[in-house]
N, C-alpha and C positions, 0 to 999 in steps of 0.2 A: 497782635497789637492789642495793648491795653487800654482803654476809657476809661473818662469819668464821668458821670451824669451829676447835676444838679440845676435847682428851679430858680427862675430869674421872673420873679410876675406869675404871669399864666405860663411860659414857657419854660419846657426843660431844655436845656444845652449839655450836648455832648462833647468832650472834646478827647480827639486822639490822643495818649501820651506820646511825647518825643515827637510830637509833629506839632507844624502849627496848622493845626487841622483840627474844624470844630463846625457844626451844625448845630438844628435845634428842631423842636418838634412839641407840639399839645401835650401829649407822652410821653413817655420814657421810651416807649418803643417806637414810636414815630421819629424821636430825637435821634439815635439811633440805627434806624432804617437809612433814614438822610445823612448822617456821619460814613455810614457801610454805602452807601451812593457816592460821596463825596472822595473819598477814597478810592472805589474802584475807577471812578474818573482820574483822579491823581497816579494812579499806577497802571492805565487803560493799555499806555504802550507794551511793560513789560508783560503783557498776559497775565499779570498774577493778581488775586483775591487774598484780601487779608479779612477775616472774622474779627473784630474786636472781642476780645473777654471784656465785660464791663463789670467797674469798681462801683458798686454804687454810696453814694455818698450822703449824707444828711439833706434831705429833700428842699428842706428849708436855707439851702447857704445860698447865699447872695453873690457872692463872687469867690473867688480863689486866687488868691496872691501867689508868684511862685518865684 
């Protein structure tokens, strides 16, 4: 599973590709941590773990239109 990281404020927001699946975190890696949290809860029945690869992207964007 793919990410993307980018800052909004004080906070970085991760958000899953292909899913409507997004957390946030102080960090990039807190953002992140909590994205891979969020997910394993979303997929907790079928036993499976997905790692995101993260995209990281201009630290500075504000939003992402898609």
């Amino acid at each position: 599973m793919s990410a993307i990281i980018w800052r909004e404020g004080k906070w970085f927001v991760a958000k899953a590709l292909g899913l409507e699946l997004a957390s946030q975190g102080r960090t990039k890696k807190e953002a992140l941590k909590n994205l891979q949290e969020a997910l394993d809860l979303l997929l907790e029945k079928e036993g499976t773990r997905i790692s995101p690869s993260v995209i990281l992207k201009d630290p500075e964007l504000g939003q992402i239109y898609a």
